[in-house]
C-alpha positions as CSV (number, residue, x, y, z in Angstrom):
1,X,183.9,118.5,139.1
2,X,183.6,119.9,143.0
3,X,183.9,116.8,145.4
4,X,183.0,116.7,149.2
5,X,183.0,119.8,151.3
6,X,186.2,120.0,152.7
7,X,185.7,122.8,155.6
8,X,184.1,126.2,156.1
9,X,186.6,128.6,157.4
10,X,185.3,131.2,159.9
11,X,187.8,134.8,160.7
12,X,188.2,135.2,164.3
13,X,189.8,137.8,166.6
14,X,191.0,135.5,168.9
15,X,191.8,132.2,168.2
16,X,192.5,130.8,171.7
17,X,189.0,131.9,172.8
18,X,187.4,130.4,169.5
19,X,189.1,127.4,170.1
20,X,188.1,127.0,173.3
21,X,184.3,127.9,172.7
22,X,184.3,124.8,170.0
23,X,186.7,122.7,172.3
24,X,184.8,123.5,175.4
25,X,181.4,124.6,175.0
26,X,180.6,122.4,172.3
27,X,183.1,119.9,172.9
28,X,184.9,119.6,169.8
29,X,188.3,117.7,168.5
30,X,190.0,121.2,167.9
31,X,193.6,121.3,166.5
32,X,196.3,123.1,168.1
33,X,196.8,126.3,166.5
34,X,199.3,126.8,163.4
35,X,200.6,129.6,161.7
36,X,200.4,129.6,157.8
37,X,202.9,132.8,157.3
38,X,202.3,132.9,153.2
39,X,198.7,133.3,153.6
40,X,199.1,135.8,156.8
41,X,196.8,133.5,159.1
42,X,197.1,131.2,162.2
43,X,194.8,128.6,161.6
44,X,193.1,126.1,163.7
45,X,190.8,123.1,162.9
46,X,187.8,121.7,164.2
47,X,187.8,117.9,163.1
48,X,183.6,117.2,162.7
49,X,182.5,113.4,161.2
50,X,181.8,115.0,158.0
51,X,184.0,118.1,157.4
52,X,185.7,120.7,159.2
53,X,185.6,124.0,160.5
54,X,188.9,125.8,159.9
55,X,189.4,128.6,162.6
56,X,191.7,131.9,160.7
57,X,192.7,134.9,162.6
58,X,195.5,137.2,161.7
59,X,199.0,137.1,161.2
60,X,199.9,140.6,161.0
61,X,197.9,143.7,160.2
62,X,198.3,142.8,156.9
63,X,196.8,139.7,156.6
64,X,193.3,139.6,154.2
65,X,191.6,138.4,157.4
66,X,192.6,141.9,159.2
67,X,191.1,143.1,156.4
68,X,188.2,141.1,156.6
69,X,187.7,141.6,160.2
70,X,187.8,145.4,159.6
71,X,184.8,145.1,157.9
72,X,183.3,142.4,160.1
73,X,184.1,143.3,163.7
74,X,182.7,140.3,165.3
75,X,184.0,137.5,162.8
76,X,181.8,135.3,160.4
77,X,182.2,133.0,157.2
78,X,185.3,133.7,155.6
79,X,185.1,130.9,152.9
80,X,184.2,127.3,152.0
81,X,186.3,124.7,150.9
82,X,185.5,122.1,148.0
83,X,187.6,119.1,146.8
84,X,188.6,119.0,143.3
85,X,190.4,115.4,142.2
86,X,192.7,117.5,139.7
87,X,193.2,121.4,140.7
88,X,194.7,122.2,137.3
89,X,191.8,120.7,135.2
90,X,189.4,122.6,137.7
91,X,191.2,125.8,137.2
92,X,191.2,125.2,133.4
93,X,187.6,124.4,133.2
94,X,186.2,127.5,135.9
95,X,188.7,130.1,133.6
96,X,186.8,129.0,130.3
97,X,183.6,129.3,131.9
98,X,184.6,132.7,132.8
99,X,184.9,132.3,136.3
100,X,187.8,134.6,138.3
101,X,190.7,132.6,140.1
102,X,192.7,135.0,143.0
103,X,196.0,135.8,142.6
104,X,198.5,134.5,139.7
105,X,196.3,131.7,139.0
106,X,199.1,129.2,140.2
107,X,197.6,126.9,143.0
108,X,199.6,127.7,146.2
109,X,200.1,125.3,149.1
110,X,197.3,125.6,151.7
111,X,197.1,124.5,155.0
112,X,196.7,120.6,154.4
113,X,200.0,120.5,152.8
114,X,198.2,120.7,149.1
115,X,197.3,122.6,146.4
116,X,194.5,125.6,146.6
117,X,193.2,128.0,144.9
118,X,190.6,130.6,145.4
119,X,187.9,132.0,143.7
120,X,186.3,135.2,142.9
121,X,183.0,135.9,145.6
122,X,181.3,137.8,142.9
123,X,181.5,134.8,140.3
124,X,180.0,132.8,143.0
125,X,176.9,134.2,144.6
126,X,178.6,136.7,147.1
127,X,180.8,133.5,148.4
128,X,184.8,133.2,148.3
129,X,185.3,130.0,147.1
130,X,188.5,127.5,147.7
131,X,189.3,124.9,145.8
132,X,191.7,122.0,147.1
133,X,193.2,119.0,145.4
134,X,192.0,115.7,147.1
């Protein structure tokens, strides 16, 4: 069902300084900076060969990742990101396997300009899980 990774998203304080540590340091192909207002993040992404690494910090004190960075002061792994080739069937399939989807349950439009959903960290080994159509 899952398909390639498509990113591992990391919470950050400060974006311009996380960018430039990737972009500079490490001399990365960084994105500019974007803000996503429904999910209450400015995101930025780090364009590897294989994958990416999607920079959040956030947009408004109450974004999840103020949330998350109250209980993680210095950052860290927010979430990973698998391809699905059909969200729905996915969604369908994970339900009836008892596994938790966030929110309504309706896939929302992430960052890529497609459908995502999220799941339940407790369903999946302590990790919040995204799901994206391909």
């Amino acid at each position: 069902m899952i398909g390639r990774l498509n990113h591992v998203a990391i919470a950050v304080k400060d974006i311009a300084a996380a960018s430039a540590l990737y972009r500079d340091t490490m001399g990365a192909d960084v994105s500019e900076a974007v803000p996503q207002t429904e999910h209450g993040v400015t995101t930025v992404f780090i364009h590897l060969p294989n994958t990416k690494i999607e920079l959040l910090e956030p947009l408004g004190a109450d974004s999840p990742i103020a949330k998350f960075l109250e209980r993680n002061p210095d950052g860290g792994i927010h979430h990973i990101c698998y391809e699905v080739d059909d969200i729905l069937a996915a969604r369908d399939r994970l339900k009836a396997t008892g596994a938790r989807v966030l929110g309504t349950g309706e896939p929302k439009i992430g960052a890529h300009g497609k459908p995502v959903l999220f799941l339940h960290p407790k369903d999946f080994n302590g990790t919040l899980v995204e799901l994206e159509q391909a």
